[in-house]
C-alpha positions as CSV (number, residue, x, y, z in Angstrom):
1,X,-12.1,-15.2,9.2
2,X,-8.7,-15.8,11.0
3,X,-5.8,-16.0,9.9
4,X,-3.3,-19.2,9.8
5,X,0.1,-18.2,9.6
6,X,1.8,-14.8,10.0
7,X,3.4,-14.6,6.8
8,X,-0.3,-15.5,5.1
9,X,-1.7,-12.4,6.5
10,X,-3.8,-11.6,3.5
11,X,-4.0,-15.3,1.8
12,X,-5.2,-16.8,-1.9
13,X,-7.3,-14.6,-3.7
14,X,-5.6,-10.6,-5.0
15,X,-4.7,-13.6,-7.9
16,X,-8.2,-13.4,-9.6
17,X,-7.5,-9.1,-9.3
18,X,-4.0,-9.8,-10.8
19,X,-5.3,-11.0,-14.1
20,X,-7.8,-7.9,-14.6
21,X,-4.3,-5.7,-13.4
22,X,-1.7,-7.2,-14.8
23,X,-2.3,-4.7,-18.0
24,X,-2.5,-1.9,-16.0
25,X,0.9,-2.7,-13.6
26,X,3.2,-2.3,-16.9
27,X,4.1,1.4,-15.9
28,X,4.5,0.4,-12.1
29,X,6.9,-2.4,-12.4
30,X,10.6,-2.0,-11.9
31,X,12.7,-4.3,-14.2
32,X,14.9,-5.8,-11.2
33,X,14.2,-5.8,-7.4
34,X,16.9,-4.1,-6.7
35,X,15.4,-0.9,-5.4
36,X,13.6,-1.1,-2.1
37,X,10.3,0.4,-1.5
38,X,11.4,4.2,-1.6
39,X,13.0,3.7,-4.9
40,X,10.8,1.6,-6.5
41,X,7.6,4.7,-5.8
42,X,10.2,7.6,-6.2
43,X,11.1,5.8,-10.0
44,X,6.9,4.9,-10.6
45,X,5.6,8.2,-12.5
46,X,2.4,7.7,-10.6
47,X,3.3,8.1,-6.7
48,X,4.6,11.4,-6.3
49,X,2.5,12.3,-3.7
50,X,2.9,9.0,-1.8
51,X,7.2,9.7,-2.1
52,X,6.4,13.2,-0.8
53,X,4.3,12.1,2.0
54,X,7.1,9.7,3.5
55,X,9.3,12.3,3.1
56,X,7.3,14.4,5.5
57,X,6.8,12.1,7.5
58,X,10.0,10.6,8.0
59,X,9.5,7.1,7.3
60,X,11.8,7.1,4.4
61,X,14.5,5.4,6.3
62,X,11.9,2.8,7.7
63,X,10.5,2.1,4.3
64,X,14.4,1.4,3.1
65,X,14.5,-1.0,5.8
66,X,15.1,-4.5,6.0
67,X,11.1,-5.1,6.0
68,X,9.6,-7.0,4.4
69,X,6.6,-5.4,3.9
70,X,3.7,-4.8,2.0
71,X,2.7,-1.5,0.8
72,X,-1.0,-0.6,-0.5
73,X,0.0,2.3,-2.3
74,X,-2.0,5.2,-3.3
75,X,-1.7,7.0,-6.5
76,X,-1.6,10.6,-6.7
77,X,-4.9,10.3,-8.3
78,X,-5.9,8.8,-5.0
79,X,-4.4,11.7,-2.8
80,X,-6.2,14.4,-5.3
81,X,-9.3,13.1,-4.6
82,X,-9.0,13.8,-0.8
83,X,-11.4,16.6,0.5
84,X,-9.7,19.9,-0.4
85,X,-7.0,21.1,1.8
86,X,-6.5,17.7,3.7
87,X,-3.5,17.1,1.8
88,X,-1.8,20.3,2.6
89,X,-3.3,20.0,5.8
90,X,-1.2,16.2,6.5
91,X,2.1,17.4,5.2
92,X,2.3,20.5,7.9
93,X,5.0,19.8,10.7
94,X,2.4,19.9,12.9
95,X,-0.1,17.1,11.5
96,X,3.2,15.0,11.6
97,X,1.8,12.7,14.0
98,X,-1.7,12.3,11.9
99,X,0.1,11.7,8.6
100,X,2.7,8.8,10.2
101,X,-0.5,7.2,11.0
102,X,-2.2,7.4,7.9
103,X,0.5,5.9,6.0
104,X,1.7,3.0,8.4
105,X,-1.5,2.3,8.2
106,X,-1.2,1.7,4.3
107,X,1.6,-1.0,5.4
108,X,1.6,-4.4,6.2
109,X,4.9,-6.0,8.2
110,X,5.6,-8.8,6.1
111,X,5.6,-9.6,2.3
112,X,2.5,-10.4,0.7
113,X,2.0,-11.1,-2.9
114,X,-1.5,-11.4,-5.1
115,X,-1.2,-15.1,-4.7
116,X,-1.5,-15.2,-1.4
117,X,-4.1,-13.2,-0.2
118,X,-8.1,-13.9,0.8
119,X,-11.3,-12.2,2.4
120,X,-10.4,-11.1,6.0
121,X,-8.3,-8.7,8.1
122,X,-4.8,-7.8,8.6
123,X,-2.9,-5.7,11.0
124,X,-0.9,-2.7,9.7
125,X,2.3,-1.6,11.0
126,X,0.5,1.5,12.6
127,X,-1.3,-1.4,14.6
128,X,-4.8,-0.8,13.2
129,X,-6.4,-3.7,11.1
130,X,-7.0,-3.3,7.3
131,X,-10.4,-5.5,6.1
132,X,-9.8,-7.2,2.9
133,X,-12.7,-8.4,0.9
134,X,-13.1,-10.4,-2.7
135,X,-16.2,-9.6,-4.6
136,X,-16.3,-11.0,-8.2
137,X,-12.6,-10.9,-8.7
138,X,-12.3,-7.5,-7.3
139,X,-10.2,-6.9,-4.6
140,X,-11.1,-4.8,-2.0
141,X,-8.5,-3.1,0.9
142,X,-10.2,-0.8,3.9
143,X,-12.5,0.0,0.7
144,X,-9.8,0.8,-1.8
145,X,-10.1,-1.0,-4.8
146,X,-6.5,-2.4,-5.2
147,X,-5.7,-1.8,-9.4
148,X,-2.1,-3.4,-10.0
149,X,0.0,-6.2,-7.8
150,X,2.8,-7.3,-6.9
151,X,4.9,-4.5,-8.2
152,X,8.6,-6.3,-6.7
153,X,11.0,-4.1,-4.3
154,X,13.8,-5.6,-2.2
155,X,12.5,-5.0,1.1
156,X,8.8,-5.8,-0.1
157,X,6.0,-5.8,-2.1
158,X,3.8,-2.8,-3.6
159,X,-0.1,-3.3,-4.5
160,X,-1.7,-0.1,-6.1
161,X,-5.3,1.0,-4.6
162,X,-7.0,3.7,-6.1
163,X,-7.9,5.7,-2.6
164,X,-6.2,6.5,0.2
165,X,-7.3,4.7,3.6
166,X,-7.9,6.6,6.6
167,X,-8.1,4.7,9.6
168,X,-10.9,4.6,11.9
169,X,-10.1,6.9,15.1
């Protein structure tokens, strides 16, 4: 399915997922979008891993940016569940280069909210395409299921998935 418009890169459908995550986003959501993305996952008690991981990778000052953009952000339930020693493995100096990629590939260059998204694909700010499919009112992104929405930052928008995406080589 193609896309329309730019700024509907995802379009009309994360808003059936919203309602079955809108209980579970309470702990996620900032009162005010006044912090941008950085802020908003350093503040979240459940993306310590994701902070730590931009940190490494020096895309802090890019995620603080003016964006907007859209960030499918993995828990640090998600980054657990990664074969043993692969996280340790990303955040060496070395594997630099393998971890930028891994997480720009987790973004999306414009703001996108649950309302506006449907079954198709979307490119990532790493340049790589992220499929997004809708199956019974669950919402699906490069097969993470995405569990809370539309948590508001300044410079974007975060959607919680419960895995983190690797992209395809």
């Amino acid at each position: 399915m193609k896309l329309r418009t730019p700024l509907k890169l995802i379009a009309v459908a994360l808003a059936s997922a919203l309602a079955l995550s809108f209980a579970n986003a309470g702990s996620y959501k900032s009162k005010k979008a006044s912090k941008d993305l950085v802020g908003v996952a350093a503040s979240a008690e459940n993306f310590s891993t994701l902070v730590a991981a931009v940190k490494a990778a020096d895309l802090v000052d890019v995620l603080q940016g003016d964006g907007p953009y859209t960030v499918f952000a993995p828990t640090d339930e998600a980054f657990a569940a990664l074969p043993e020693g692969t996280l340790e493995s990303l955040l060496k100096p070395e594997n630099k280069d393998q971890l930028v990629a891994i997480l720009t590939h987790h973004v999306v260059p414009a703001k996108v909210l649950a309302k506006d998204v449907a079954s198709g694909t979307v490119n990532t700010a790493n340049g790589s395409q992220l499929e997004i499919a809708i199956n019974s009112g669950t919402v699906m992104v490069g097969g993470a299921k995405v569990v809370a929405t539309d948590i508001m930052a300044s410079n974007g928008v975060i959607h919680v998935i419960d895995k983190v995406i690797v992209p395809e080589a």
